[in-house]
VEXMAR-682124 format. One line per 5 residues: number of its first residue (from 1); their letters; for each residue x, y, z of C-alpha. Coordinates in Angstrom, 1 decimal, padded with zeros to 4 digits, always signed. Each point is the difference from the previous one (the first is absolute). Layout:
VEXMAR-682124
NUM> A> X:Y:Z; ...
***
This chain:
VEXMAR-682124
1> XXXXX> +026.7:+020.3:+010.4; -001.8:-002.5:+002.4; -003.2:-001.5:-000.3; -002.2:+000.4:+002.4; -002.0:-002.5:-001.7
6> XXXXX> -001.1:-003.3:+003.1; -001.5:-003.3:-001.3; -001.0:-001.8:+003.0; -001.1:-003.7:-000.1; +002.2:-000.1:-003.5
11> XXXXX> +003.1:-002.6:+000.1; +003.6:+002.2:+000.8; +001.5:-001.3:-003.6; -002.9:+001.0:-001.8; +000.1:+003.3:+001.4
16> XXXXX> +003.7:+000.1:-000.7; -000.4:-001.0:-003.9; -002.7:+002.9:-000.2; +002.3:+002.7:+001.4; +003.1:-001.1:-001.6
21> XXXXX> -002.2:+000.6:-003.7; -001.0:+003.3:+001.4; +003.1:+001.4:+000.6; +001.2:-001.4:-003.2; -002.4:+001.3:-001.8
26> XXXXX> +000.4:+003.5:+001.4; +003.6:-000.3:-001.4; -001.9:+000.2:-003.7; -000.4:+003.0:-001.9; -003.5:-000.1:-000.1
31> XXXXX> -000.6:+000.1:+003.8; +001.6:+002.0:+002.8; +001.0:-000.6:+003.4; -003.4:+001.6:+001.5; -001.5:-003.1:-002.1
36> XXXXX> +000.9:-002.2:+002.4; -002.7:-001.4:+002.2; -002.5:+000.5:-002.8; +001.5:-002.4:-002.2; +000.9:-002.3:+003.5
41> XXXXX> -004.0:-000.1:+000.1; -000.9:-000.5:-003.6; +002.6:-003.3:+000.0; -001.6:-000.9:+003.1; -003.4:+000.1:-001.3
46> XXXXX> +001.2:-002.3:-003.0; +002.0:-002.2:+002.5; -003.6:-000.1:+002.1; -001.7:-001.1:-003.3; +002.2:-003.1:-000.6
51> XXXXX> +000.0:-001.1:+003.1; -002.6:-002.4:-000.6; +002.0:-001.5:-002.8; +003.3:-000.8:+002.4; +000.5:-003.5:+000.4
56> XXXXX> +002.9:-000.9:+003.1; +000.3:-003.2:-001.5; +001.8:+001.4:-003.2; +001.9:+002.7:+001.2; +000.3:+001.9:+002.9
61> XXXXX> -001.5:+003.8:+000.7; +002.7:+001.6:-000.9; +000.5:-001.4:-003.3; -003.6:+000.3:-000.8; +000.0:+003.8:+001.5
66> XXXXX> +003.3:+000.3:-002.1; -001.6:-000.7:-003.7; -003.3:+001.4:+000.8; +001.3:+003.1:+001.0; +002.6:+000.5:-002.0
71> XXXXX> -002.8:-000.4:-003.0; -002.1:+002.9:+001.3; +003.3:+002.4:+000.2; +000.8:-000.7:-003.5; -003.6:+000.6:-001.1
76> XXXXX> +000.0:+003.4:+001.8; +003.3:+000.9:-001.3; -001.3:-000.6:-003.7; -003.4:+001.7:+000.8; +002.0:+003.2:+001.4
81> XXXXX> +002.4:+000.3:-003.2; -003.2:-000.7:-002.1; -001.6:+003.1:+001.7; +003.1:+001.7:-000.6; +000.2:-000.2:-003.3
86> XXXXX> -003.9:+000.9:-000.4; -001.7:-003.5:-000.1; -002.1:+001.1:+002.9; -000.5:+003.6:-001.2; -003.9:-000.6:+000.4
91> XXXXX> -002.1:+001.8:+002.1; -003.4:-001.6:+001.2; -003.3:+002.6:-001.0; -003.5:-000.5:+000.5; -002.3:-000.8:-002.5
96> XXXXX> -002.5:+002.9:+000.3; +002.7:+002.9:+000.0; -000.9:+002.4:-002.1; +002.6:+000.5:-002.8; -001.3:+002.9:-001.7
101> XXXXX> -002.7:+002.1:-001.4; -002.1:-000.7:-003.1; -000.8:+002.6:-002.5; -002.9:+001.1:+002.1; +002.2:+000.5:+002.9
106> XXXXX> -001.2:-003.1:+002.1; +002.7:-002.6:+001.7; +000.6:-003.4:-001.6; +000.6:-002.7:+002.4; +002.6:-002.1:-001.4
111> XXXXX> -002.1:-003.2:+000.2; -001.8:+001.8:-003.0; +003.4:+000.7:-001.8; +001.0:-004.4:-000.1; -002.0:-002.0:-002.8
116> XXXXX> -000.7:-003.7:+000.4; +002.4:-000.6:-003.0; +002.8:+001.6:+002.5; -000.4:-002.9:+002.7; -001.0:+001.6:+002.7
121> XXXXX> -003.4:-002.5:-000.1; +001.6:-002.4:-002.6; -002.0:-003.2:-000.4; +003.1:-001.9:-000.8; +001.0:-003.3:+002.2
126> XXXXX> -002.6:-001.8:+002.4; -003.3:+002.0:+001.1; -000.4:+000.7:+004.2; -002.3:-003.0:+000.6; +002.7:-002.0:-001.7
131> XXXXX> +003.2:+001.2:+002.0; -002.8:-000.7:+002.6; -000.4:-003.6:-001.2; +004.0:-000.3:-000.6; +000.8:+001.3:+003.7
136> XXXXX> -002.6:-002.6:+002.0; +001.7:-003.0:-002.6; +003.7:+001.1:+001.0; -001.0:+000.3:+003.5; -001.3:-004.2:-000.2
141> XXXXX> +003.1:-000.4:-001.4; +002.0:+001.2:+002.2; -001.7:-001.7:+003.1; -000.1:-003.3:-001.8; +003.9:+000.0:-000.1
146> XXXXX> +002.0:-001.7:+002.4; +001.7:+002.6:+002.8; +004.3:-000.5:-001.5; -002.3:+000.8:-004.0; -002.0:+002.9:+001.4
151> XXXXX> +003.5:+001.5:+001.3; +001.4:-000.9:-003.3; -002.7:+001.9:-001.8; +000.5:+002.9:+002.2; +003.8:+000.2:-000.4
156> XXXXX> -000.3:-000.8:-004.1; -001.7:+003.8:+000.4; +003.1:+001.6:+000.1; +002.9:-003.0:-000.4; +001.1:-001.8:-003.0
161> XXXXX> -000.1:-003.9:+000.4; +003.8:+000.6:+000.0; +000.0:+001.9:+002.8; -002.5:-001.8:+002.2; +002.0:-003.4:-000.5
166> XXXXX> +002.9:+001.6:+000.8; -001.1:+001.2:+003.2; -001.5:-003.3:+000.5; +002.8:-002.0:-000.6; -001.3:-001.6:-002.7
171> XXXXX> +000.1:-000.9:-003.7; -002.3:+002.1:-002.7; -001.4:-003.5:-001.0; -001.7:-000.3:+003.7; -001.5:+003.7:-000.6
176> XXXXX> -001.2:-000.6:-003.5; -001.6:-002.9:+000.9; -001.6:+001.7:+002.9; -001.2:+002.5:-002.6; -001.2:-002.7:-002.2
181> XXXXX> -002.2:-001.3:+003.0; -001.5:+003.6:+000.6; -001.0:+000.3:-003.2; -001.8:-003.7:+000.0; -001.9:+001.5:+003.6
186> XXXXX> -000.9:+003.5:-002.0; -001.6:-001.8:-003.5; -002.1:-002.2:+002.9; -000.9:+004.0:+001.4; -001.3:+000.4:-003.8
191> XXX> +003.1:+002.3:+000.3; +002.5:-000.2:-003.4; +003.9:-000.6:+000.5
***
């Protein structure tokens, strides 16, 4: 099956990569042929989303568009055999269906049926104001960094040091030390490493 799938104003090798994953991830049992532009558009998305990360002084496009992508079709390859094997077997419901009938024959909404002590409104970890609080520190934090920490910061959110100095070209010395300075930046936020 062909795509129909058209990415205008996107570089020919990126485009390339993408479809090349698709159409090797349609080879996997857990998708079909009729997968195809689907899964061309959610590695697409991701490429889109690292975009801003992609640094032509390091590597080139398609090495960048290579790893990235490549990353997203193993994730959806492990998220489609979890689902198989009943990982995802959850189905989303509304709070304030009714789940049954009392003894005097009037419906219970299910938001009646959860205690506090079930976690629904635990009180464990940080109150709103203080997520609040923690959110408008990290956010300083990140604009105080310089622009080649803030990428690193952004990257470190789903790479290991390992991988970002591979892909960098450079030792895990130079990363950790990078790290090291972050975290001198965040206790200056009032943020703690």
């Amino acid at each position: 099956m062909m795509s129909r799938n058209q990415y205008h104003g996107v570089p020919p090798e990126a485009v390339a990569v993408v479809r090349y994953w698709a159409r090797k991830l349609t080879q996997h049992p857990s998708f079909t042929p009729a997968d195809l532009e689907d899964l061309e558009q959610e590695l697409m998305m991701d490429l889109h989303s690292r975009m801003p990360t992609f640094n032509p002084e390091l590597s080139n496009l398609s090495s960048f568009a290579s790893m990235a992508v490549s990353r997203r079709a193993y994730r959806l390859i492990e998220d489609a055999t979890t689902a198989k094997a009943g990982g995802h077997d959850l189905q989303m419901i509304s709070l304030n269906t009714m789940v049954f009938s009392d003894w005097q024959g009037e419906g219970v909404m299910l938001l009646e049926t959860i205690s506090d002590a079930q976690g629904l409104w635990c009180h464990h970890g940080p109150s709103w104001h203080e997520v609040i609080d923690i959110r408008i520190d990290f956010a300083k934090f990140l604009n105080l960094l310089p622009r080649k920490l803030f990428t690193l910061a952004t990257r470190l959110i789903e790479e290991t040091a390992a991988e970002i100095a591979r892909s960098r070209h450079v030792s895990q010395a130079a990363i950790h030390y990078a790290i090291r300075r972050m975290c001198r930046i965040s206790s200056r936020c009032g943020l703690r490493s």
